[in-house]
N, C-alpha and C positions, 0 to 999 in steps of 0.2 A: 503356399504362402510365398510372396514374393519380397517378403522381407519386412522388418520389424516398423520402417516409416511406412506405410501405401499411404493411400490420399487421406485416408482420416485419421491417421496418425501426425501427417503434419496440420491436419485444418485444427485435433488438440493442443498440438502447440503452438500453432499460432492464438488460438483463444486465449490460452495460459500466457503468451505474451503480452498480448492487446491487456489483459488485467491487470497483469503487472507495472504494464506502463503509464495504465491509468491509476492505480495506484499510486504508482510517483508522483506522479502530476498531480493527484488530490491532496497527499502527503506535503508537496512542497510549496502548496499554492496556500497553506492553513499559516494561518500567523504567529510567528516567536514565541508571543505570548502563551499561547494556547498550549504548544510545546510542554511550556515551561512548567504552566497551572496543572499539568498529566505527570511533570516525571520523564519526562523522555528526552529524546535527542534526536532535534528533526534530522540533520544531516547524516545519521547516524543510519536512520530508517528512510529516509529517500534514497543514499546510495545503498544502502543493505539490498533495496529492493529492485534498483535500477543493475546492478552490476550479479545479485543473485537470481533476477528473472533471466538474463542473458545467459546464464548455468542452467535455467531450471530448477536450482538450488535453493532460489531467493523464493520460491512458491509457498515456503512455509513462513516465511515474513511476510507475504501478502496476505496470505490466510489469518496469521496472526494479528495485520494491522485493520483487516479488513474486520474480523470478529471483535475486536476490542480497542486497539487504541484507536481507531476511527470512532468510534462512539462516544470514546473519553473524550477527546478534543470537541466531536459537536457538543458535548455535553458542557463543556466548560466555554465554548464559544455561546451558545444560548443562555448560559445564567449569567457571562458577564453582559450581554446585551438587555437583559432583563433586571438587571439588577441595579438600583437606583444608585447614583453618583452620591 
């Protein structure tokens, strides 16, 4: 063994980066509103995720936002676009 990073150990973390970051970026690009109709706190979970992907820490906020509050938000983004004025 030539030690606990070799090459596919950095190519998993850079994956688990690239997710993370894109996560951010999905996370911060979704509207106040949407936020708000969830319960959440977008700046709360954009830096959670941006400052705990850079630990590797943050990968259970991604997972989390990734398995649920990502879904809440499209969820609430499509019934307010759907839903007559």
């Amino acid at each position: 063994m030539s030690g606990l990073l070799n090459a596919g150990g950095y190519a998993v973390v850079a994956v688990l980066a690239a997710v993370g970051l894109w996560a951010s970026i999905d996370a911060a690009r979704r509207p106040q509103w949407a936020w708000r109709a969830v319960g959440a706190r977008k700046w709360l979970w954009v830096f959670g995720m941006l400052v705990g992907t850079y630990f590797l820490a943050g990968i259970i906020l991604v997972l989390l936002y990734i398995g649920g509050v990502r879904k809440d938000l499209q969820e609430a983004q499509v019934h307010s676009i759907s839903s007559p004025a």
